[in-house]
Legacy VTK file of the C-alpha trace (Angstrom):
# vtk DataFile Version 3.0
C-alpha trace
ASCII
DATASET POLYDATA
POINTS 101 float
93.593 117.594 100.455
93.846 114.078 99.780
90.252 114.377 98.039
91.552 116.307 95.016
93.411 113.260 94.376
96.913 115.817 93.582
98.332 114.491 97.049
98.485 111.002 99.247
99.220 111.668 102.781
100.340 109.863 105.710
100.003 110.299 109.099
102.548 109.330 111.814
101.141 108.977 115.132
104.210 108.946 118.259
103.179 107.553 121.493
105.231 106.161 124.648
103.770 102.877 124.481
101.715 100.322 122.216
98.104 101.272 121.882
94.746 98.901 121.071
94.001 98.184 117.664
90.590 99.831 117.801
92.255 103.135 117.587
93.967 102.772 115.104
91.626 101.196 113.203
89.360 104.984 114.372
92.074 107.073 113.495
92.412 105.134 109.946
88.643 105.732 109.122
88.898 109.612 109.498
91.033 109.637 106.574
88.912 108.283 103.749
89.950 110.469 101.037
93.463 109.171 101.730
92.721 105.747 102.004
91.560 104.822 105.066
89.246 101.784 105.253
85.648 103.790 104.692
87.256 104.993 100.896
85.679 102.400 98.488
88.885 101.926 96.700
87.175 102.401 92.927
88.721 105.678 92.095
91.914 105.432 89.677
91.823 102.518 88.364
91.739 100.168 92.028
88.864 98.714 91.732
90.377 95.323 91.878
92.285 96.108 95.169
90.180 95.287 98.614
89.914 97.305 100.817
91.814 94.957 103.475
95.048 94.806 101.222
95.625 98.856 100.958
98.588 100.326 102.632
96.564 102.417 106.234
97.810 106.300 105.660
97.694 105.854 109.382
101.169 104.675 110.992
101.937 104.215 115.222
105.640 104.668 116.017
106.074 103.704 119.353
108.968 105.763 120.520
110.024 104.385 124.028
110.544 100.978 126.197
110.356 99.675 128.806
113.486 101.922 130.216
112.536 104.936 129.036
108.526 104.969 129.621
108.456 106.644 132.605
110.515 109.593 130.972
108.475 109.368 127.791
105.204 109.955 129.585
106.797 113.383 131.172
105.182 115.839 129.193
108.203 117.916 130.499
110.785 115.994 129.984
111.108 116.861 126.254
111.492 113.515 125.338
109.131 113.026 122.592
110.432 116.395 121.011
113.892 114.366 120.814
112.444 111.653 119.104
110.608 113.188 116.728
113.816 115.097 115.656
115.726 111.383 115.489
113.683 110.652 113.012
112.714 113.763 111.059
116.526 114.165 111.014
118.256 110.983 110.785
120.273 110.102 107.768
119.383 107.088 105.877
121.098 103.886 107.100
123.960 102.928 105.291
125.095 98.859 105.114
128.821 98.415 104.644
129.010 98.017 100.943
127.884 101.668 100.502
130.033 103.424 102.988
132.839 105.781 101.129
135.532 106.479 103.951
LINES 1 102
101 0 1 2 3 4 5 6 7 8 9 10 11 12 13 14 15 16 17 18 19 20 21 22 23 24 25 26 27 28 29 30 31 32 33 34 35 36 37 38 39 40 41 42 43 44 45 46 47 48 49 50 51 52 53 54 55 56 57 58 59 60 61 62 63 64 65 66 67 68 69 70 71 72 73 74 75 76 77 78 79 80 81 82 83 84 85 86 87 88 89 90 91 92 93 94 95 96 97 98 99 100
């Protein structure tokens, strides 16, 4: 999709814990069309922009700590599922000065 240029995705990738950079760095290169580091970065006007400097369409959330690991790697335990609705869901945060009560 990303290759008809009428879209940018993103990817969000959940796990329970932090993962090695490799992997992200492999997950990041199957997405060329959307940026990821193998796209050339000379279509629409970016040809000044490296390659290093681009936003990754590829983003880790790490969802648990230390407390909550063990529960997060339950596949049962539905924890993930929860998550992932916190922050589909989740209204934006509000500071103080733009609270109406």
């Amino acid at each position: 999709m990303c290759a008809t240029g009428q879209i940018a995705a993103r990817v969000q990738v959940m796990v329970c814990e932090p993962i090695p950079g490799v992997w992200t760095d492999w997950m990041d290169s199957m997405l060329p069309n959307c940026g990821g580091k193998a796209d050339p970065m000379t279509k629409h006007g970016q040809r000044d922009i490296k390659v290093d400097e681009r936003a990754s369409p590829v983003q880790v959330v790490v969802t648990a700590n230390a407390k909550t690991a063990d529960v997060c790697h339950d596949l049962k335990s539905g924890f993930m599922e929860q998550r992932m609705q916190d922050l589909v869901l989740s209204p934006p945060y509000l500071t103080d000065k733009e609270v109406d009560v």
